[in-house]
C-alpha positions in Angstrom: 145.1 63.2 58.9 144.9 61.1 55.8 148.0 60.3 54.0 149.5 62.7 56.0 152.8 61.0 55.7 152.6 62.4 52.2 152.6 66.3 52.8 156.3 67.2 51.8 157.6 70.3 50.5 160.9 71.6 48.3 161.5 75.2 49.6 164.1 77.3 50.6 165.0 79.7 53.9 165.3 83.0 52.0 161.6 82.1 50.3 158.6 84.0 52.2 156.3 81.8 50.5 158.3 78.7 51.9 158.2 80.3 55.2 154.5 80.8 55.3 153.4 77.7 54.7 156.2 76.2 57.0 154.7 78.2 59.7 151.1 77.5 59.1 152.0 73.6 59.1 153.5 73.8 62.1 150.7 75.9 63.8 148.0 73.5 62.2 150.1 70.3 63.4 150.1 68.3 60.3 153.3 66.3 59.9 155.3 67.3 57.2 158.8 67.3 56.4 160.8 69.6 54.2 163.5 69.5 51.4 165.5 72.5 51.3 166.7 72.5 47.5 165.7 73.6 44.1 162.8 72.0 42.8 163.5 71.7 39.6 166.4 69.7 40.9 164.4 67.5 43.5 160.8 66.8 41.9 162.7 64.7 39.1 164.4 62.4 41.8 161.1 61.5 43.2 159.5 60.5 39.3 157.3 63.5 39.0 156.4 65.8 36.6 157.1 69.3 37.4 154.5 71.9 38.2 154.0 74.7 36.4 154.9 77.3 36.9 157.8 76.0 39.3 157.7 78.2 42.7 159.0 78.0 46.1 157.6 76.1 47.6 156.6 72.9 46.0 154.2 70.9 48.0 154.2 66.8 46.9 150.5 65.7 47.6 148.0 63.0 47.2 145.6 63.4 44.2 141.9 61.6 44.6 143.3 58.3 43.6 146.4 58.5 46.0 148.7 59.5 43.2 151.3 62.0 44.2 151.7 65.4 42.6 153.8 68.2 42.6 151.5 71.7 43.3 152.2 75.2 43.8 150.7 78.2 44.9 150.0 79.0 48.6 146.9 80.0 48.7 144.9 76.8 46.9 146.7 74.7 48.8 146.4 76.4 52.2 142.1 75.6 51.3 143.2 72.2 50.2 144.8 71.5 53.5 141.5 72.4 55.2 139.7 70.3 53.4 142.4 67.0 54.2 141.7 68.4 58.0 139.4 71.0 59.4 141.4 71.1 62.9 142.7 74.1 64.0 141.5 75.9 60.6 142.8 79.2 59.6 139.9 80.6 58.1 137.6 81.8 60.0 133.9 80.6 60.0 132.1 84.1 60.1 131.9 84.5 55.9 132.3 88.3 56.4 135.4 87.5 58.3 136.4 85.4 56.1 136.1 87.8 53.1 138.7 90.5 55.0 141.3 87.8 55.9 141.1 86.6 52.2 142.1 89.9 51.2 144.6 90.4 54.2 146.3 87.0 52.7 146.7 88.5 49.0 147.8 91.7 50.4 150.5 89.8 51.9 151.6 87.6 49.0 151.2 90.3 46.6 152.1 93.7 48.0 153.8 92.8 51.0 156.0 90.9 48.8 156.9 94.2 46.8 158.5 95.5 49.6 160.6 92.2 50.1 161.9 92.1 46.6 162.9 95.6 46.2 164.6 95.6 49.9 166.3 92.9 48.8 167.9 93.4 45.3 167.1 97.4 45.1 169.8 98.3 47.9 173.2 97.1 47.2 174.2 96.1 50.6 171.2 94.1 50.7 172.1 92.4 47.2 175.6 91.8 48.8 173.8 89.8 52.1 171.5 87.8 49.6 174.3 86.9 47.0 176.5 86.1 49.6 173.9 84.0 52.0 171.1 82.5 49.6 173.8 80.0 47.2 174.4 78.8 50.8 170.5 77.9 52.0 170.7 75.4 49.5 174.3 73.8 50.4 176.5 75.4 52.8 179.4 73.2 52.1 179.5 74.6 48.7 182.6 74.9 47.3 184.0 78.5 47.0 184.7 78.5 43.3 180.9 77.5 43.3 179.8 80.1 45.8 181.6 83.0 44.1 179.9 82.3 41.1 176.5 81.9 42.3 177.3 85.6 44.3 177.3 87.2 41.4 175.1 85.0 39.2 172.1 85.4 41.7 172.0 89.6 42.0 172.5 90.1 38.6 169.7 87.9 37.2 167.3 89.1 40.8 168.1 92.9 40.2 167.2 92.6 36.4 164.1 91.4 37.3 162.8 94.7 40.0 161.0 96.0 37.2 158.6 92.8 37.7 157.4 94.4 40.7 158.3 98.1 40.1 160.8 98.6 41.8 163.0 101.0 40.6 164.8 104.5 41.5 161.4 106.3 40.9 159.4 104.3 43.2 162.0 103.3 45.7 160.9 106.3 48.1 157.4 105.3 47.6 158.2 101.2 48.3 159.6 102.6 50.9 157.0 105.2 52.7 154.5 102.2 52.2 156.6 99.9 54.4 157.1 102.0 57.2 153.2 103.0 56.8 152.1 99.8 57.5 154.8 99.1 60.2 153.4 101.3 61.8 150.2 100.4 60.9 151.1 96.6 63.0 152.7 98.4 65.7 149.2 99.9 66.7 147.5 96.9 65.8 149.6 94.5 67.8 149.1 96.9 71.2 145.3 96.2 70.5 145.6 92.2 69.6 147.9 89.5 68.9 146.5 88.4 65.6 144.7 90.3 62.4 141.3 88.9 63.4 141.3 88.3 66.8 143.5 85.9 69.5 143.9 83.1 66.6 145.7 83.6 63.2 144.2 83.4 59.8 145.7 82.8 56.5 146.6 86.8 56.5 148.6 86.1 59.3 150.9 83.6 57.9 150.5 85.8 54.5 152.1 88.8 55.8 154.8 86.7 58.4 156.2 84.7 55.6 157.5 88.2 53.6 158.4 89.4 57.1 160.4 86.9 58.5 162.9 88.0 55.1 162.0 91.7 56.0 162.5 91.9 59.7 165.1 88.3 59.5 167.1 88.4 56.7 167.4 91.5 54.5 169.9 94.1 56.6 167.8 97.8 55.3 164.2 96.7 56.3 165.4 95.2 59.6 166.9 98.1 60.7 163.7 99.9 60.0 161.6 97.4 61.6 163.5 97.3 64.7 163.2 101.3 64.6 159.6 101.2 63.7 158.1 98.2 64.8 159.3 96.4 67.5 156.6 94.6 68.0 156.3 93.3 64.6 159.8 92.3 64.9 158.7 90.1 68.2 155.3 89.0 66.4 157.6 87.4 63.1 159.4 85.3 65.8 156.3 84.6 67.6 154.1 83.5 64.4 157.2 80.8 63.1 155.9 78.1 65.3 152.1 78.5 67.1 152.0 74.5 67.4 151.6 75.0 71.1 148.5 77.7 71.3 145.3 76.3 71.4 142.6 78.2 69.7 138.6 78.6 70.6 136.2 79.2 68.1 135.4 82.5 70.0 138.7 83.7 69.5 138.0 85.7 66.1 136.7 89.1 66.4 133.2 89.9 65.9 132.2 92.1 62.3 130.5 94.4 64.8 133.5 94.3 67.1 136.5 95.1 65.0 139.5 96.7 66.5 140.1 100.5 64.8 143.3 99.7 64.5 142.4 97.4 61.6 142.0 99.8 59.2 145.4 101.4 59.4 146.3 98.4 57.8 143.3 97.8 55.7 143.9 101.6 54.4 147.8 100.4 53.7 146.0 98.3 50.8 143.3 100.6 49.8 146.0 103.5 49.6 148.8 101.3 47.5 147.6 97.8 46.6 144.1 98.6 45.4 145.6 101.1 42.8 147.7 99.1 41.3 145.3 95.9 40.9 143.0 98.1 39.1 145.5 99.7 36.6 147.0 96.4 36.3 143.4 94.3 35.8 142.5 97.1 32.9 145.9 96.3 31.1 145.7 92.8 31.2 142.1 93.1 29.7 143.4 95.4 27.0 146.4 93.2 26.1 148.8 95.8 27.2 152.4 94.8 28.4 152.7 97.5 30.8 150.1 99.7 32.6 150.7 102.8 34.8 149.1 104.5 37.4 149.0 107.4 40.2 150.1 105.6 43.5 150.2 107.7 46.8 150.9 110.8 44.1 153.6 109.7 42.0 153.5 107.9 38.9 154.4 103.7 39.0 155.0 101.9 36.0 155.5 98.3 35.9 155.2 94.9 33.3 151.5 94.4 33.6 151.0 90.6 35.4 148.3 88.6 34.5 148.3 86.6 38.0 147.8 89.9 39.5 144.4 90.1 37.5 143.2 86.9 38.4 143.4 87.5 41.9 141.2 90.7 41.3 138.7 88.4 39.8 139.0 85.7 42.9 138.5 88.8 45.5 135.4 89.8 43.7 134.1 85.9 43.2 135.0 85.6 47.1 132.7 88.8 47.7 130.0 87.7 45.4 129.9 84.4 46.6 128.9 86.4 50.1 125.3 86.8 51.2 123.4 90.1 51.2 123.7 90.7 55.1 127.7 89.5 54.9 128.7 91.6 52.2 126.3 94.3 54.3 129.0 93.5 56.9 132.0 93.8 54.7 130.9 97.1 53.1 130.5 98.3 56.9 134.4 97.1 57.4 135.9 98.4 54.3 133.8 101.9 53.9 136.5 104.7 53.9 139.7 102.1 53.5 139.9 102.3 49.7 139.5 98.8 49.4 135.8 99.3 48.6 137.1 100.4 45.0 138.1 96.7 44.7 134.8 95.0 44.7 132.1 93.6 41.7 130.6 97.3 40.5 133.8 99.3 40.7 136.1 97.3 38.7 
């Protein structure tokens, strides 16, 4: 790959996003090497401007004139990677197929995520384990004056911020039905196939593993449920951390007319939570409102209204307009019945 000595990232263990991309490198086999730290801390010593926003992770790459920059955002970067080096791609050639594991990757990083934030900080045993482990990702010889601090600097600023992602004691049993839903929902899917779209992963895949390996790996409450739900979701987050020694085929992604059934469990999982509240939340944003509510699985949710959220609305629908007249055919076929039809250009 070209300058691939360059591909670096700042991240941290207890990130999901961090993981996910760590786990796609690794199954795409471009070198890479990691800086677990703060980014804000690191990006200066290298003489580069921060991104912004400043997430975890922070990849350092080459711009077109071999400048290096600091970039964000999983999901961009993920297609820029493809474009440094087609091999061993992670999006699948078949633009119909394409289209459902675009939306199976913002699922992940956007609803998925909801459950792994409000596991986390919403449960105080759970706040305990991350104040108590997550000072220590970053230095584990930290000084314990330092370390008692930062356990009770860290939950207090993270559980002030559940309301970001509506978490709260209202929702909590509705966070929490959702989870062990789609659980369940990869627990059928996983006796059919090893990956979302076949016997190769896509960009969904590593989507939905990097919030898992915190879910099933780190946070104590959704492990236990996992384990109790899901063991084979449990086995499938070990599994997906490094692929760098399967070798996909180009035949290995399902065919549109060939789809497991046990798809849409998981494809109804979105339509039933995340398509809700992407639509409420889109219709805010365009009104200028700060917060928006909605009827999710039959209780009310209330949350800050995010205008990243809205955007990705608009990039699903440019993604499904950007399809041909026989793919989106194709698509429709998939998605009919799911609630994720709701989603697309016409019903917004």
């Amino acid at each position: 790959m070209k300058d691939s000595r360059n591909i670096q990232l700042i991240g941290a263990v207890g990130s999901p996003y961090t993981r996910k991309m760590l786990s796609l490198l690794r199954y795409r086999r471009i070198p890479h090497k990691i800086t677990w730290g703060q980014p804000e801390l690191v990006i200066p010593t290298l003489g580069l401007e921060l991104p912004k926003p400043v997430l975890l992770p922070t990849f350092i790459l080459p711009e077109a004139n071999g400048d290096l920059k600091a970039v964000t955002d999983s999901t961009p970067i993920i297609r820029r990677l493809e474009a440094m080096s087609p091999d061993r791609s992670v999006l699948p050639i078949d633009p119909a197929l394409a289209f459902i594991d675009y939306l199976l990757e913002d699922f992940g990083d956007e609803w998925v995520t909801k459950y792994m934030f409000h596991y986390r900080w919403h449960p105080q045993a759970d706040a305990d384990n991350a104040g108590t482990l997550l000072p220590l990702h970053f230095r584990v010889n930290l000084p314990p004056e330092q370390h008692e601090q930062m356990k009770n600097m860290i939950p207090e600023r993270q559980i002030s911020r559940l309301y970001v992602v509506g978490s709260n004691d209202a929702t909590a049993p509705i966070i929490d039905a959702s989870y062990r839903r789609y659980l369940q929902a990869m627990e059928a899917h996983l006796k059919a196939q090893p990956y979302m779209l076949g016997n190769r992963p896509g960009a969904g895949d590593f989507a939905m593993v990097g919030q898992l390996t915190q879910l099933v790996g780190f946070d104590p409450t959704p492990r236990a449920i996992a384990h109790e739900l899901s063991p084979r979701t449990v086995a499938w987050t070990s599994l997906m951390e490094d692929l760098s020694g399967l070798e996909p085929g180009a035949d290995d992604w399902n065919s549109t007319n060939e789809m497991p059934a046990t798809l849409r469990g998981i494809l109804t999982e979105v339509g039933r939570m995340y398509v809700p509240a992407l639509l409420a939340n889109s219709r805010a944003v365009q009104a200028g409102e700060k917060t928006w509510e909605a009827e999710i699985d039959g209780a009310l949710w209330t949350q800050q209204s995010f205008p990243y959220q809205a955007k990705c609305l608009k990039w699903i629908n440019e993604q499904y307009q950007a399809l041909g007249t026989e793919d989106r055919a194709r698509v429709d076929g998939i998605l009919a019945g799911t609630g994720c039809e709701a989603l697309l250009l016409g019903n917004v």
